[in-house]
C-alpha positions as CSV (number, residue, x, y, z in Angstrom):
1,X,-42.4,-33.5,19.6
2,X,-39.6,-31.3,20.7
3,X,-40.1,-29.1,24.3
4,X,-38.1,-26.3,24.7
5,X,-36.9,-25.3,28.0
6,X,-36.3,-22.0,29.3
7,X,-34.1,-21.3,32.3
8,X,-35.5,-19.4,35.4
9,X,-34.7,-16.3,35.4
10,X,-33.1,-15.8,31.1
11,X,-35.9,-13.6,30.2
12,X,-35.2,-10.9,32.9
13,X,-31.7,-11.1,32.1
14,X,-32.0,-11.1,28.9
15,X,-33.8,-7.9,29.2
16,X,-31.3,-6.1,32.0
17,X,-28.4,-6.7,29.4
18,X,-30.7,-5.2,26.7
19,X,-31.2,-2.1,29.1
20,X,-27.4,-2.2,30.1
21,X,-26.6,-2.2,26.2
22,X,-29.0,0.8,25.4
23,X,-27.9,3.0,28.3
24,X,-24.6,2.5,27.0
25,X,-24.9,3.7,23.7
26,X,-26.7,5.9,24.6
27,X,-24.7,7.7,27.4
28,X,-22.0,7.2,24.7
29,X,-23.4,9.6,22.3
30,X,-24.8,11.7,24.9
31,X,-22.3,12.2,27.2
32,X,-24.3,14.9,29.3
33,X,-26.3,12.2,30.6
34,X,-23.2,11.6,33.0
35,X,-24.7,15.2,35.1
36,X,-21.3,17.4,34.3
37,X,-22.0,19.7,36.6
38,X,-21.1,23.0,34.5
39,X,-22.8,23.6,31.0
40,X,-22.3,27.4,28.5
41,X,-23.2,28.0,25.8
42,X,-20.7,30.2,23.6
43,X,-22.0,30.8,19.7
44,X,-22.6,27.4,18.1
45,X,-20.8,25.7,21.1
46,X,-22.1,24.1,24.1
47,X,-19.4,23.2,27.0
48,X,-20.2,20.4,29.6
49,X,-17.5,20.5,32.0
50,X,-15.9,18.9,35.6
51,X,-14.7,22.0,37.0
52,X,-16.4,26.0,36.9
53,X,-16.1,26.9,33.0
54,X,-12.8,29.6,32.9
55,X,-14.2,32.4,30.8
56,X,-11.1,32.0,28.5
57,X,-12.4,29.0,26.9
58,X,-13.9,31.7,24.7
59,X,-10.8,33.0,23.2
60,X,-9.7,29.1,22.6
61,X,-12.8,28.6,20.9
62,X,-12.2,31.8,19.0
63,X,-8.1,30.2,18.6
64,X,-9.6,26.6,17.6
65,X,-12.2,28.5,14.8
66,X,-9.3,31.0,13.2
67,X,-7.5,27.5,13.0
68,X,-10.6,25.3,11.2
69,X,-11.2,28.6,9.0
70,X,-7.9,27.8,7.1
71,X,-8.8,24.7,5.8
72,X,-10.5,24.7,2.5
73,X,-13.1,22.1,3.6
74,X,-14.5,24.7,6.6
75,X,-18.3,25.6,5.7
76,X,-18.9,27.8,9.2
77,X,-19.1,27.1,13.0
78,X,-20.2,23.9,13.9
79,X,-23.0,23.1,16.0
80,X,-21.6,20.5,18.4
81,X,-20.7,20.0,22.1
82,X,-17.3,19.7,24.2
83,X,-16.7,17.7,27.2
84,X,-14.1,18.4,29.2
85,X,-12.5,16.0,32.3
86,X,-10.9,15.9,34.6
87,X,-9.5,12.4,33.5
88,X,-11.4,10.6,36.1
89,X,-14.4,8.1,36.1
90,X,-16.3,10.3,33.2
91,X,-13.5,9.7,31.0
92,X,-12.7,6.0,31.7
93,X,-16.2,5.5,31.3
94,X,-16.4,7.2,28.1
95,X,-12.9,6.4,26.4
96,X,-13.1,2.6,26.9
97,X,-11.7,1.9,24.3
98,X,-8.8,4.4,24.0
99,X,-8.0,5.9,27.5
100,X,-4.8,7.3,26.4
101,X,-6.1,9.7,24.2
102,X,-6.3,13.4,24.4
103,X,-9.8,13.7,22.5
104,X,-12.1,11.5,20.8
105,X,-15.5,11.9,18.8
106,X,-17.3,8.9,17.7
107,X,-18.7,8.6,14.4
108,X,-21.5,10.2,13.2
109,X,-21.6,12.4,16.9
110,X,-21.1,15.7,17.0
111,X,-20.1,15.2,21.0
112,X,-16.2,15.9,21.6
113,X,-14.8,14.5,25.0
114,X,-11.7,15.5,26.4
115,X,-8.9,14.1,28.7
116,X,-7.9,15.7,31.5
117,X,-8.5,19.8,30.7
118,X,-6.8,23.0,31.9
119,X,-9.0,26.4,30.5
120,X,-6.8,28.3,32.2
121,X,-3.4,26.7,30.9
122,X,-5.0,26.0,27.3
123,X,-3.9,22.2,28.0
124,X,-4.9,18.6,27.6
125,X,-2.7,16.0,29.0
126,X,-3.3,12.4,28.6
127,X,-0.1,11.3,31.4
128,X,2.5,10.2,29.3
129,X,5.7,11.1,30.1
130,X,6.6,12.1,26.2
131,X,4.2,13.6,24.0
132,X,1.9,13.9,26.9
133,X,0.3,17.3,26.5
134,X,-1.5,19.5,24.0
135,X,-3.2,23.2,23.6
136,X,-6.9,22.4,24.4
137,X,-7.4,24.8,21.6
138,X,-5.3,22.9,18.9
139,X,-7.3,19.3,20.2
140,X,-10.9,21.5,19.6
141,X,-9.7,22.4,16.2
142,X,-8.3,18.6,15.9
143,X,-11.6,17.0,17.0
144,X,-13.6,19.0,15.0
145,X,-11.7,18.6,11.7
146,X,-12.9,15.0,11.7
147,X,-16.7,16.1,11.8
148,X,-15.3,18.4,8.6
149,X,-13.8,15.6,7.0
150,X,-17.1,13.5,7.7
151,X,-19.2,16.6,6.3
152,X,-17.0,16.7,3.1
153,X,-16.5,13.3,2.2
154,X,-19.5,11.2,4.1
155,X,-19.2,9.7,7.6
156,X,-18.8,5.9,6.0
157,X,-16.0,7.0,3.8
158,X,-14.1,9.3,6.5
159,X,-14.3,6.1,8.4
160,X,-12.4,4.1,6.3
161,X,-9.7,6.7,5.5
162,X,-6.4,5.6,6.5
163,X,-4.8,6.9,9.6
164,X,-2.1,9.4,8.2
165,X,-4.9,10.9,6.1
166,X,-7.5,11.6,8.8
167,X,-4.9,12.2,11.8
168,X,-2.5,13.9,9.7
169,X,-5.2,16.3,8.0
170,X,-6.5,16.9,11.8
171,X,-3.0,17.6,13.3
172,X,-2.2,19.2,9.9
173,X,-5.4,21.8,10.8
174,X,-4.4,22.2,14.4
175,X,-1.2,23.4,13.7
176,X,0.5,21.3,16.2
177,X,1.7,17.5,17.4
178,X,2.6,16.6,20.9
179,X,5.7,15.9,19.8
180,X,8.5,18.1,19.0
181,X,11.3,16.9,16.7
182,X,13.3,16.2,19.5
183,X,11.0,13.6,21.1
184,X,10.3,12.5,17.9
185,X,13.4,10.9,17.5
186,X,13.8,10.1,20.7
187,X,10.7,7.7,20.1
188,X,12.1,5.9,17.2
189,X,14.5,4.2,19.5
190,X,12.7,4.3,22.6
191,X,8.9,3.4,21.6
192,X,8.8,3.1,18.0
193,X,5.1,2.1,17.8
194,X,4.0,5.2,20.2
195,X,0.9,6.6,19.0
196,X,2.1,9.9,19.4
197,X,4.7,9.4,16.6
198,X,2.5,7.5,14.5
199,X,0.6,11.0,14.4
200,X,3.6,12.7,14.1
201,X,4.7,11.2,10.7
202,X,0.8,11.4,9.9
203,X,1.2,15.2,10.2
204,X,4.7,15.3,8.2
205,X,3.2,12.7,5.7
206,X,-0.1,15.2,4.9
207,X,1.6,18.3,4.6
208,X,4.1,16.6,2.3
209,X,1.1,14.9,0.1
210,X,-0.4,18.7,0.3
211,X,2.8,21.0,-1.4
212,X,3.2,18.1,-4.1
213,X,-0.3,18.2,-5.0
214,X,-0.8,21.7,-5.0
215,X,-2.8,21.6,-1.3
216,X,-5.8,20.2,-2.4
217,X,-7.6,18.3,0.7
218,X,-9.5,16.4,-2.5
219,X,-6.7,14.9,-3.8
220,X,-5.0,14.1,-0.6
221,X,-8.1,11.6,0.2
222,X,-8.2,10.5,-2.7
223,X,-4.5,9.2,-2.1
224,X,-2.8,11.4,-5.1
């Protein structure tokens, strides 16, 4: 006859990590769990924010939808909402796993968090010293081209797009990298393997794939 043994004290922590794991998750995908202070609501956009909400977010939001109307894969405004930081405990709690970004949106979330934010200066700015700085209106319409892409091809697939497709459609959207061609090859001797550049030649890469193929988004994911 076999007797098993439980430590003192495993079930209750056992169950903590179970709560610990669930309040994770689900502060991940709801990020206005975290109290930001500052909540509007402008059309089909609702802003959580650090800092008192500038009232020009409105004409970025109007910038970031003229820019998502372009693409050919834009079916109207988007229901989702935008979290902007001040790039302090909010946002290391929330971008974990990829701190030196300027945006991020997990799958299947229609939640946007943002880096360190300037309304007023229509910037994001992640710290680094090249390629460290973007229109907050270009990252919106960024951000929010990947819930496009998941809405056109399906969340699993847009997952499992390559890189230069997904971040060079996004960038390719937004009209913008945070390099300019200078810093660009700058970076190829300095930092080859910067992110930034990666997402520069992702951006290049697309709108190349786009004139030879006559600019249709299908075709570019499907790799033609």
């Amino acid at each position: 006859m076999t007797t098993r043994v439980r430590r003192r004290g495993q079930g209750p922590v056992r169950w903590i990590a179970s709560v610990l794991l669930l309040l994770a998750v689900a502060v991940v995908y709801a990020p206005q769990l975290l109290a930001f202070p500052y909540e509007q609501r402008i059309g089909t956009v609702t802003v959580y924010a650090e800092r008192p909400i500038d009232p020009r977010i409105g004409s970025e939001l109007a910038r970031a939808e003229g820019l998502l109307r372009a693409s050919p894969i834009y079916t109207g405004p988007l229901d989702r909402s935008l979290f902007l930081t001040d790039g302090g405990w909010r946002w290391r709690l929330l971008a974990i796993q990829s701190p030196g970004a300027f945006a991020f949106r997990r799958p299947f979330s229609l939640a946007i968090v943002f880096n360190r934010s300037d309304i007023g200066a229509d910037r994001v700015t992640n710290g680094r010293a090249i390629g460290g700085s973007r229109t907050l209106s270009g990252v919106i319409a960024h951000e929010t081209t990947h819930i496009m892409i998941a809405n056109h091809v399906g969340e699993l697939r847009s997952a499992m797009l390559p890189t230069w497709q997904s971040e060079g459609y996004a960038d390719h959207v937004a009209r913008e990298s945070s390099l300019t061609d200078a810093d660009a090859e700058s970076l190829r001797t300095t930092g080859p393997g910067a992110s930034s550049l990666v997402y520069y030649d992702a951006r290049r890469r697309v709108e190349a794939s786009l004139r030879a193929n006559g600019g249709s988004v299908d075709a570019l994911f499907a790799g033609r």
